[in-house]
C-alpha positions as CSV (number, residue, x, y, z in Angstrom):
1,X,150.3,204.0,174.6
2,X,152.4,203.5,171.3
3,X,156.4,203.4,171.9
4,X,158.0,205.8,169.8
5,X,161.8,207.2,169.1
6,X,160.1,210.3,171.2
7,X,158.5,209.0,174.2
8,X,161.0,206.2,174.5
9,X,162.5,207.7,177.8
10,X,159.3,208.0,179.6
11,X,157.2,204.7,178.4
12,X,160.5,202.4,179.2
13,X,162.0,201.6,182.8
14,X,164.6,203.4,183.7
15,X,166.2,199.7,184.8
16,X,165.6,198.9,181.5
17,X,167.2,202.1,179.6
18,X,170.6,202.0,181.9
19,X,170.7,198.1,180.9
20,X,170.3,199.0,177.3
21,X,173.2,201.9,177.2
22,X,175.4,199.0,178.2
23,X,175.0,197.1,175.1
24,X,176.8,198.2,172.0
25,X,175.0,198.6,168.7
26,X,177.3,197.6,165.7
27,X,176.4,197.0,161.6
28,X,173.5,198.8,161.6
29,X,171.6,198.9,158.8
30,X,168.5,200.6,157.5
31,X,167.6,198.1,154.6
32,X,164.6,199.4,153.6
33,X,162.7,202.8,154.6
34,X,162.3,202.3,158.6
35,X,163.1,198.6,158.6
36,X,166.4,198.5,161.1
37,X,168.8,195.5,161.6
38,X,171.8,195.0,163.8
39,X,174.2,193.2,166.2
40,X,173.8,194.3,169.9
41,X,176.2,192.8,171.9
42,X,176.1,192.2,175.1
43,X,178.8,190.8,177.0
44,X,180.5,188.2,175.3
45,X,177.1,187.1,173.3
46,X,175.9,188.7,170.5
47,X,172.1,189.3,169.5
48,X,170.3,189.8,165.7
49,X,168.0,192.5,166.7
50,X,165.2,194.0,164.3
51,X,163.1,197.0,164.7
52,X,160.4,198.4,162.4
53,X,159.6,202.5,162.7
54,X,157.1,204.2,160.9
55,X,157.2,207.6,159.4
56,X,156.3,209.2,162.8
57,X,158.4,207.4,164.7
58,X,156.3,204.6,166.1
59,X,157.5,201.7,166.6
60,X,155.3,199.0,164.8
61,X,157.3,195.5,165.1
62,X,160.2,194.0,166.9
63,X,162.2,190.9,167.5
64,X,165.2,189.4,169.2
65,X,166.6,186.2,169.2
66,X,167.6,186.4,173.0
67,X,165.4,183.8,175.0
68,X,164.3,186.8,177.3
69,X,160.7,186.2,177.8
70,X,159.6,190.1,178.1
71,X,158.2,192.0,174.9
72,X,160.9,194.7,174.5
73,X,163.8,193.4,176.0
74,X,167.2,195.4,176.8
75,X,168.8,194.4,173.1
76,X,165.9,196.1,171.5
77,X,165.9,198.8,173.8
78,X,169.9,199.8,173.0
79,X,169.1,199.7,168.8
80,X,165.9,201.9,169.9
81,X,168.7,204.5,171.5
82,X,171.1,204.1,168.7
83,X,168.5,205.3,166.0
84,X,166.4,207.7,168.0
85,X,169.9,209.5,168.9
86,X,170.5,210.8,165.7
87,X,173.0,207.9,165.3
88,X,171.9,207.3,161.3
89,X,172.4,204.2,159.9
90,X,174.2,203.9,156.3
91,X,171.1,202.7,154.4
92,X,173.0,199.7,152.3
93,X,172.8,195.9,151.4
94,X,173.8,194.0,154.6
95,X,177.1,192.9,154.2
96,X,178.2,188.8,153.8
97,X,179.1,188.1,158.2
98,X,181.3,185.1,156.4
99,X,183.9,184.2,154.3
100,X,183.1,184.0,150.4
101,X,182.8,180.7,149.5
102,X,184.2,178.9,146.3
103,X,180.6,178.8,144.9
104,X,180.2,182.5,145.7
105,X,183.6,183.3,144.2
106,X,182.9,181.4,140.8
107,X,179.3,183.5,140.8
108,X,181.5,186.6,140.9
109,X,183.3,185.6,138.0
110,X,181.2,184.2,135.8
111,X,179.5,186.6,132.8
112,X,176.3,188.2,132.8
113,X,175.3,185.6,129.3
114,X,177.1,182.5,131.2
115,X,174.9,182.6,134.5
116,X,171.6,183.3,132.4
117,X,172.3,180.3,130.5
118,X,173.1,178.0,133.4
119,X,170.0,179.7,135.3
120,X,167.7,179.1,132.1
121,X,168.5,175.0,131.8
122,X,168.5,174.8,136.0
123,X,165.0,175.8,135.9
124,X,163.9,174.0,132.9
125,X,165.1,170.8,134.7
126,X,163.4,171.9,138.2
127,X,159.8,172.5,138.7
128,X,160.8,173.8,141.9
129,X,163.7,176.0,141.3
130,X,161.2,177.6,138.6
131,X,158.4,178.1,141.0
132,X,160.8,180.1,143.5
133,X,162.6,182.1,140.4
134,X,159.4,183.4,139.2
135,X,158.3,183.7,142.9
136,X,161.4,185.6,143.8
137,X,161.4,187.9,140.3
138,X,157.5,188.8,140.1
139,X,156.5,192.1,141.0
140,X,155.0,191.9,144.7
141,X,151.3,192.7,145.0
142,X,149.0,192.0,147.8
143,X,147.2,188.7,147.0
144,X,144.0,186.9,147.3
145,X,142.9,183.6,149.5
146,X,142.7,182.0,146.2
147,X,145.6,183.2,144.6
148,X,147.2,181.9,148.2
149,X,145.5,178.5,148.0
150,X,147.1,178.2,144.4
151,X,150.5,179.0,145.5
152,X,150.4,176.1,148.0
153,X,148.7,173.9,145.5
154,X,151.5,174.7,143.0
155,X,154.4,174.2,145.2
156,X,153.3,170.7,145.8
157,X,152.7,170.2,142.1
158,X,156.2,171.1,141.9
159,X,157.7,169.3,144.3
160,X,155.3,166.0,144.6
161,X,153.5,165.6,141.5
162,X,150.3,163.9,141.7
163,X,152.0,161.4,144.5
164,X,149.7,159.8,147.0
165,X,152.7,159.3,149.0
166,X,155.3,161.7,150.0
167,X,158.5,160.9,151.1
168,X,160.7,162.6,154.0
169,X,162.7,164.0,151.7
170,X,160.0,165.8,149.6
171,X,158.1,166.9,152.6
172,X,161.4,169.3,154.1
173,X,161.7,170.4,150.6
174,X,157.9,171.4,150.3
175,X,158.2,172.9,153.4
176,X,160.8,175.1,153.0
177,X,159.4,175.7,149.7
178,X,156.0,176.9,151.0
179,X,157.8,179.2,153.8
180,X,159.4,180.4,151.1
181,X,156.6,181.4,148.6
182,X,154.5,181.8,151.8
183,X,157.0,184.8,153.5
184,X,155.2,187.9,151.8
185,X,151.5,186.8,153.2
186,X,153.1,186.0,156.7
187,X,154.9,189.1,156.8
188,X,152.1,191.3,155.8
189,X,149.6,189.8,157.9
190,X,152.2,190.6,160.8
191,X,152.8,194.4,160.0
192,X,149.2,194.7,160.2
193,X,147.8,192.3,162.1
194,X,144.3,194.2,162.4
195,X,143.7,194.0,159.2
196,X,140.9,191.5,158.5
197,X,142.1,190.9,154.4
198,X,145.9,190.5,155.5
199,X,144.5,187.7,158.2
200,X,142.3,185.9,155.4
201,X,145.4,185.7,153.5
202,X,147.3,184.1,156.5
203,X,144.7,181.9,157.4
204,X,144.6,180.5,154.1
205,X,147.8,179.8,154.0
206,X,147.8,177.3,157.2
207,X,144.4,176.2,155.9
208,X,145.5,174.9,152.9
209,X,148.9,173.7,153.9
210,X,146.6,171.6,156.6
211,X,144.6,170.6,154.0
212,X,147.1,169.0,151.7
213,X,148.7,167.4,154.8
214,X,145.3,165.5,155.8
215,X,144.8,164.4,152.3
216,X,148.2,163.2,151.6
217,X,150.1,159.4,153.2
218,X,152.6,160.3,155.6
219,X,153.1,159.9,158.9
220,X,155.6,163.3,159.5
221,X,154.3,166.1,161.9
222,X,156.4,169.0,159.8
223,X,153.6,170.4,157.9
224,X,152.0,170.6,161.3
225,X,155.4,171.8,162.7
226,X,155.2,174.8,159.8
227,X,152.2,176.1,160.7
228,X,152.8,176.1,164.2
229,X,155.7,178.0,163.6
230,X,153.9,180.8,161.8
231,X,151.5,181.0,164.1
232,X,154.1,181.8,167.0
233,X,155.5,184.4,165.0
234,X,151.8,186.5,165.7
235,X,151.7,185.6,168.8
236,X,154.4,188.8,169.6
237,X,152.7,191.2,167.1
238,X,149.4,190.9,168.6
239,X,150.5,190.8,172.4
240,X,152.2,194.1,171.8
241,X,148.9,195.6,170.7
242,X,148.3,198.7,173.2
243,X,145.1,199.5,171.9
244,X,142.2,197.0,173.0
245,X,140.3,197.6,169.9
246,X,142.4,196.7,167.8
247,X,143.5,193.9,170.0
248,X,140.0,192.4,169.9
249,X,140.0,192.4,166.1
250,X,143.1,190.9,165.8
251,X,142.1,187.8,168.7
252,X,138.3,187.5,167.0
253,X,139.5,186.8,163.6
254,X,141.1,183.5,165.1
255,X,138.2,183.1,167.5
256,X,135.5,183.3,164.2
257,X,137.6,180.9,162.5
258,X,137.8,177.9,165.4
259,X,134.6,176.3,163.9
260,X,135.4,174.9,160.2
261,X,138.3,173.0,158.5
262,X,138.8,169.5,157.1
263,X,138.1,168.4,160.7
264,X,135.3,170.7,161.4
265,X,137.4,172.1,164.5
266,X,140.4,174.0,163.9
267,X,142.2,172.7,167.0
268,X,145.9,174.5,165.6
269,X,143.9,177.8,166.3
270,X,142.7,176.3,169.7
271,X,146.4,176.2,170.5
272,X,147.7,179.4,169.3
273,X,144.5,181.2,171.6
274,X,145.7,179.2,174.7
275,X,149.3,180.5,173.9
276,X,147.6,184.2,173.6
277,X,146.4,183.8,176.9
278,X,149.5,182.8,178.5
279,X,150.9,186.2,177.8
280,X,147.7,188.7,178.6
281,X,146.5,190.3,181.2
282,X,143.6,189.4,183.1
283,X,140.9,190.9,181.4
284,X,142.3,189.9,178.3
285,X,142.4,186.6,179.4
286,X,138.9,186.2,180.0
287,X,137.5,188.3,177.1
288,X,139.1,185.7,175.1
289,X,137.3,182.5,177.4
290,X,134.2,184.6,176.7
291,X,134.0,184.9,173.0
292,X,135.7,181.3,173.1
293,X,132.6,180.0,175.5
294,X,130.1,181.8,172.7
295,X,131.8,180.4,170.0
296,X,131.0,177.1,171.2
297,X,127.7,177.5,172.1
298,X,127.0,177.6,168.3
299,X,128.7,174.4,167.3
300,X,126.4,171.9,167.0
301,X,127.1,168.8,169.1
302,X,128.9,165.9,167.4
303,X,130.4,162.4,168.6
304,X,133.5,163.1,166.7
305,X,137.2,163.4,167.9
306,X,137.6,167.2,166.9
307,X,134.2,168.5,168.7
308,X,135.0,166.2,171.8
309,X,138.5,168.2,171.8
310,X,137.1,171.2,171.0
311,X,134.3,171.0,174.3
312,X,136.8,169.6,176.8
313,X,139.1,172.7,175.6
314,X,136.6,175.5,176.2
315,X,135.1,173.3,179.6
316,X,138.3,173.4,181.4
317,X,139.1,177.3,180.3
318,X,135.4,178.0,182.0
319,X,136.2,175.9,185.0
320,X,139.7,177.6,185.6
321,X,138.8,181.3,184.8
322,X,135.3,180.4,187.1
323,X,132.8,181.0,184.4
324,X,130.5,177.8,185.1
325,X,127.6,179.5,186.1
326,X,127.3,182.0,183.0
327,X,128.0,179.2,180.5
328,X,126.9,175.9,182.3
329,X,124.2,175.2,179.9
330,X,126.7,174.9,176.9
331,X,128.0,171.5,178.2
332,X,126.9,168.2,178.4
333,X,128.0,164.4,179.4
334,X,130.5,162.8,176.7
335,X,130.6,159.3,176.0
336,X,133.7,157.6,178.0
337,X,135.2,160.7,178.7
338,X,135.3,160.0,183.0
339,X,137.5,162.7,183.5
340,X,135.3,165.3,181.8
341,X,131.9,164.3,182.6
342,X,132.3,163.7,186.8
343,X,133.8,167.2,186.6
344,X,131.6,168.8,185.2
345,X,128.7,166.9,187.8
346,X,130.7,168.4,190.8
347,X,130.1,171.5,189.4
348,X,126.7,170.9,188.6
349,X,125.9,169.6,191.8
350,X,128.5,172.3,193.6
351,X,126.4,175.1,191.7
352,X,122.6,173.9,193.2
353,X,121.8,172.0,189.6
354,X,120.8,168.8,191.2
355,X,118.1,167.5,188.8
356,X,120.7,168.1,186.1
357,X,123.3,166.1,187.8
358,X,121.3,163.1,188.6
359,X,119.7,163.2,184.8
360,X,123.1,163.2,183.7
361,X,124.8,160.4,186.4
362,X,121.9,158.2,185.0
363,X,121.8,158.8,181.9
364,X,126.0,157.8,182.2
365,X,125.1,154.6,184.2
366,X,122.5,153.1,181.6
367,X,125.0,153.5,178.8
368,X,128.0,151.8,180.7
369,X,128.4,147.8,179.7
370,X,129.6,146.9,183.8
371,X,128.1,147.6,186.6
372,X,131.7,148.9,188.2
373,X,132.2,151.6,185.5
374,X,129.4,153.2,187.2
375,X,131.0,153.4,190.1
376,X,132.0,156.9,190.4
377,X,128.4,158.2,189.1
378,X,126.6,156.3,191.6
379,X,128.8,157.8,194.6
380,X,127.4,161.3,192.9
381,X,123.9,160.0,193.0
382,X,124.6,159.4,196.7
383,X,126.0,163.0,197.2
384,X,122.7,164.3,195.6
385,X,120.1,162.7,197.3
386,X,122.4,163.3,200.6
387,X,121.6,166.5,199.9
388,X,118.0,166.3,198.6
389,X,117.2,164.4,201.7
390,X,115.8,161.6,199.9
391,X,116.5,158.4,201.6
392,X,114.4,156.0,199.0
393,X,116.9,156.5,196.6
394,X,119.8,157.0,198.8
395,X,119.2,153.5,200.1
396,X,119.0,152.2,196.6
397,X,122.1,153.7,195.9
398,X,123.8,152.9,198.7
399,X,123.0,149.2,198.4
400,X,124.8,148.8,194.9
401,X,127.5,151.1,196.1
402,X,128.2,148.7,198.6
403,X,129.9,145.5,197.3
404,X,132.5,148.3,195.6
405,X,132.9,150.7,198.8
406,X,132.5,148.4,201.9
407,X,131.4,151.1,204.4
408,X,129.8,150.1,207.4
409,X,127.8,153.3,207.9
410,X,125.9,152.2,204.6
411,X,125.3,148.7,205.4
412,X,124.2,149.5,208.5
413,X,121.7,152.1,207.1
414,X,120.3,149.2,204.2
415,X,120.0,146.6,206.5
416,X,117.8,149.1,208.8
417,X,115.4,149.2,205.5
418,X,115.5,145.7,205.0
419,X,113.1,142.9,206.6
420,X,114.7,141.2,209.1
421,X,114.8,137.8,206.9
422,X,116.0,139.8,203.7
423,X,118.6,141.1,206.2
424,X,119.9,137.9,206.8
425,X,120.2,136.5,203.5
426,X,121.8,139.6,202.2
427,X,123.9,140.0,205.5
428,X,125.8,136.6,204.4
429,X,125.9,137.6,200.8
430,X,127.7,140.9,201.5
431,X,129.9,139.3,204.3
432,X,130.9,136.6,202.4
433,X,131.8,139.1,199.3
434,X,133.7,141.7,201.8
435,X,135.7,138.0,202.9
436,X,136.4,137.4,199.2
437,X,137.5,141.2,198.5
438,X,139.9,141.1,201.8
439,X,142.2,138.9,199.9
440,X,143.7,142.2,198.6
441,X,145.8,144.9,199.7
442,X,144.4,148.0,200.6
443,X,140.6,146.8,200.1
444,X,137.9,148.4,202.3
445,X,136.6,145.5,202.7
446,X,139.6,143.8,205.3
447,X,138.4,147.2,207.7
448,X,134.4,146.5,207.1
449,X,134.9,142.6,208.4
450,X,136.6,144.0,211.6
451,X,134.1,147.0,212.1
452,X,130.9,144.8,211.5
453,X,132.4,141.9,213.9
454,X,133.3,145.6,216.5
455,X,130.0,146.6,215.8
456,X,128.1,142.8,216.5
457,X,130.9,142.6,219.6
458,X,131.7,139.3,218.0
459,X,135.2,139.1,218.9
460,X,135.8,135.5,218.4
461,X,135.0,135.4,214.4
462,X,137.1,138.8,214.0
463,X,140.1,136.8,215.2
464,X,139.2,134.3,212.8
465,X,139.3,136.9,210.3
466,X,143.2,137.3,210.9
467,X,144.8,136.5,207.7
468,X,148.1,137.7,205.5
469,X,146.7,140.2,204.0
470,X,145.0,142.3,207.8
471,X,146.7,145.0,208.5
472,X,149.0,145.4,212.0
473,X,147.1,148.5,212.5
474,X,143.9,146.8,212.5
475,X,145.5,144.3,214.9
476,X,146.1,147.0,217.2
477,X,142.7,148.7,216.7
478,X,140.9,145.8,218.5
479,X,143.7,143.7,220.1
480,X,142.3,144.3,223.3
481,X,138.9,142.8,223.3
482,X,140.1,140.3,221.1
483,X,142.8,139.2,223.9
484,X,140.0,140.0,226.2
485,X,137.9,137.0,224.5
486,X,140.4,134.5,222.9
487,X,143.8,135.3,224.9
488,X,145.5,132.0,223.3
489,X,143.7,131.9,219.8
490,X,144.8,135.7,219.0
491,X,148.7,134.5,219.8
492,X,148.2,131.8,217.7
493,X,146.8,133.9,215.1
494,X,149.5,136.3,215.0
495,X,152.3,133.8,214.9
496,X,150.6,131.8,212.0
497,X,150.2,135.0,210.2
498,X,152.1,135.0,206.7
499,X,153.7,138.3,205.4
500,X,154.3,138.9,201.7
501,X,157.9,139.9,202.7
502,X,159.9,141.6,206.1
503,X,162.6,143.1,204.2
504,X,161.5,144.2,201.1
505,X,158.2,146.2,202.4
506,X,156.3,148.8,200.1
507,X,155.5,151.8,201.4
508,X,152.2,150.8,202.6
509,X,153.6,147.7,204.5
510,X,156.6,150.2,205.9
511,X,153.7,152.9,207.2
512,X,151.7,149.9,208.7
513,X,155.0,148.5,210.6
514,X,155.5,151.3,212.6
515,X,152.4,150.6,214.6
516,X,154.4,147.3,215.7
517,X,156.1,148.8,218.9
518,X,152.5,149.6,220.5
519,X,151.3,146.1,219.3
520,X,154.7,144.4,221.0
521,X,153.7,146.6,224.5
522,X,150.1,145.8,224.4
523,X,150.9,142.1,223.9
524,X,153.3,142.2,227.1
525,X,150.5,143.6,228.9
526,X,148.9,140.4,228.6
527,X,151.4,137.8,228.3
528,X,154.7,137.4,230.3
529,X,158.4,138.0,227.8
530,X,158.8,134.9,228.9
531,X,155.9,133.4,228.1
532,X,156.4,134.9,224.8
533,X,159.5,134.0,224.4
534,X,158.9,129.9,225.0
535,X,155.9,130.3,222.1
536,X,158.4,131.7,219.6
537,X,161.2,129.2,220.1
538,X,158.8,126.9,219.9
539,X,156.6,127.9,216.9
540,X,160.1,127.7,215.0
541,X,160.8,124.1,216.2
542,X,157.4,123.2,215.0
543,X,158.6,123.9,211.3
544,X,160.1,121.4,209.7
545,X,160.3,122.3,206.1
546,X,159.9,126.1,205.7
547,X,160.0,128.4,208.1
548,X,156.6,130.9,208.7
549,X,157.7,133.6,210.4
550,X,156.4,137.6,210.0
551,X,157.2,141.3,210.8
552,X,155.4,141.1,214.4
553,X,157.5,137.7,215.3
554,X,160.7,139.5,213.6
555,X,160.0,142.6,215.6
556,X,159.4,140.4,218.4
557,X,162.5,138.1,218.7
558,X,164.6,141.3,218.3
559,X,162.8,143.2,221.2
560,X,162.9,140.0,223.6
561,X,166.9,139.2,222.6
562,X,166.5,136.1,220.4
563,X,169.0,135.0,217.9
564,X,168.3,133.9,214.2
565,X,168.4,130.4,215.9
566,X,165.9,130.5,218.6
């Protein structure tokens, strides 16, 4: 339902009206028929506050330039009261909120003949100046997309020249050169912002502003910035559309412009739809991913920057809003876009389209130059055929997965589909790889050696696999069949073992450490304090030159009272 100067009391909250009459509404003015300006203040700040009424009262456009994020806040609320309370406004010029300045009191002086000759050589020397005299002086008349594509073109004639290259300096002044010969179109276009020629008109306008900008050398986002800006200012206008018709048209004119530009995609508008969204309601919200999803389905796929945008934009609104299964068909793998492509295979494979996954996993694998960038669309193979029950290919899988994942469940399943002397060969391979790969923290492959050695009960070459980089906590896991097999050799193992550090620990190595008051108990269980205690001192005296020690003897030495010297 419109709000109107009748209705007011009934469409607002009742919060929001007793929050209003607090305000006060001060230099009011009416400067043209039902465009209202004022000061509301509130407190000890002070708001510029505009409202626009039409000859029946409805209100048709407001702003406020309080950082309240609601459409009609309280500040427009008290100027609404103020002129629907029969409160009139004096309908004059607004009046200077300044002092006069010297060049203000010199223009108030000087004759009528004097200031038309000083105007007349000004613009004769400025190209500029002249542009925005005649701009300013010309009768107003609505204009066309040409006739807005020539004002643009003109201002930069005026400002630039035929320049290549444009410096700072000239770019703020075209800027706030084009906002200024610009201001009519963008102010039409947002008193009626259904209109389809007023939207043309705007369009043009950051079209060919755009335009100039791609053809021209400079490296300054403020062309960008200005149509950014003018785009915001709809933003308001068209969220405070009640009525969903007209709401639509004012959305699907963006929406019907997306495809097109110097770029082919105009991702500015992309922006200014996912900023729509943010303010509207849910069924707003996906009527626009709808129309957005069908507006991509007639762009023909490109391998350029702006379509790669332009599908990763409209994938991730259809993921989010859960629209995948109307619109999966639109999409398709990207080339080295990771992110994008094993996304949208979970949802392929999470939505029953398995033959569609596994075309695309392989069709991602043959492209990619190594082996390990296939990694993540191999474990998706695995998923698939998992589910498919097809153990052919899982095995395949599984066996190039394997030198990247190190789980034993897998090598345990290719070696069962292996002949016993292919086994062997590749049993050595693999172990020797896993031995190579345990060098580094974190690595599966440090846990595989200790479960396949668990898992062959050979305890003797698992203490051998003891090294810096083993885990405590893998220590602990088997300590006790490996003291059960080589009491001595483990000791000596865990005393020869060299930390990075045992005082500055990352957060890994700090986690791990707290697993060393179990390992300290279970090695009492099997040897005697003092026992330990004579193998400590003298592992120390042992060292002549530098001096080996680790968090387990450290942990150790504290537990069984020995000094820094022992």
């Amino acid at each position: 339902m419109a709000l109107t100067l009748k209705n007011y009391e009934t469409t607002l909250s009742k919060d929001l009206l007793s929050s209003a009459k607090k305000n006060k509404v001060r230099e009011c003015d009416e400067t043209e028929k039902g465009h209202f300006v004022a000061y509301v203040d509130d407190g000890l700040n002070s708001f510029d506050v505009l409202l626009m009424v039409t000859a029946a009262g409805e209100i048709k456009q407001h702003t406020c330039d309080c950082d309240n994020p609601i459409s009609f806040c309280t500040h427009k609320a008290a100027l609404l009261i103020h002129i629907a309370t029969d409160e009139k406004p004096k309908k004059t010029t607004i009046k200077a909120r300044k002092k006069e300045s010297k060049a203000e009191a010199l223009l108030a002086d000087a004759g009528p003949n004097e200031l038309k000759d000083w105007v007349r050589a000004l613009v004769a020397k400025n190209k500029d100046i002249e542009l925005s005299f005649i701009h300013h002086f010309s009768v107003k008349e609505q204009v066309t997309p040409d006739e807005v594509t020539k004002t643009t073109l003109d201002t930069v004639k005026a400002v630039i020249g035929n320049k290549k290259a444009v410096d700072l300096t000239q770019l703020k002044k075209l800027v706030d050169l084009w906002a200024e010969m610009h201001e009519p179109v963008i102010a039409h276009y947002r008193a009626n912002i259904t209109d389809e020629k007023s939207f043309l008109n705007f369009h043009t306008v950051a079209d060919s502003c755009l335009a100039f900008r791609i053809s021209t050398e400079t490296g300054s986002n403020k062309i960008s910035k200005f149509v950014e800006t003018i785009l915001q200012k709809s933003q308001e206008p068209i969220n405070n559309l009640y009525n969903e018709e007209g709401w639509d048209k004012a959305v699907g004119y963006f929406i019907s412009q997306v495809i097109g530009g110097v770029t082919g995609i105009r991702a500015h508008y992309l922006v200014h739809l996912y900023n729509i969204i943010g303010f509207s309601s849910t069924e707003r919200k996906l009527k626009i991913v709808n129309l957005l999803a069908a507006q991509f389905g007639k762009s023909k796929p490109q391998d350029t920057g702006s379509y790669v945008s332009w599908c990763e934009f409209v994938f991730q609104l259809v993921d989010q809003y859960g629209l995948f299964t109307k619109y999966h068909q639109l999409f398709k793998p990207l080339y080295y876009r990771n992110d994008y492509n094993l996304r949208l295979i979970d949802l392929l494979i999470e939505n029953n389209h398995l033959e569609t996954a596994e075309k695309y996993c392989r069709a991602q694998i043959k492209n990619n130059a190594r082996e390990d960038f296939s990694v993540p669309y191999f474990q998706h193979l695995k998923q698939i055929y998992i589910i498919q029950h097809d153990d052919k290919n899982l095995t395949d899988v599984l066996a190039v997965l394997f030198p990247y994942t190190f789980q034993l469940e897998d090598f345990l399943r290719i070696s069962a589909a292996m002949p016993a002397e292919e086994h062997k060969k590749w049993r050595t391979k693999m172990l020797s790889r896993a031995r190579n790969a345990s060098h580094y923290h974190g690595s599966p492959a440090i846990t595989f050696c200790f479960e396949l050695m668990d898992q062959e009960k050979s305890y003797r070459k698992m203490i051998d696999y003891i090294e810096s980089y083993t885990p405590y906590s893998l220590i602990l896991k088997y300590f006790e069949p490996m003291v059960q097999t080589e009491k001595n050799k483990l000791l000596e193992k865990l005393l020869s073992k060299s930390d990075d550090s045992i005082y500055m620990l990352t957060a890994a190595e700090k986690n791990d450490s707290a697993c060393l008051p179990e390992l300290f108990s279970l090695a009492l269980k099997y040897y005697t304090a003092d026992f330990l205690k004579a193998v400590i001192i003298n592992h120390f005296k042992n060292q002549r030159y530098y001096i080996r020690t680790n968090r387990f003897i450290e942990y150790a030495r504290q537990q069984l009272g020995l000094s820094q010297n022992n």
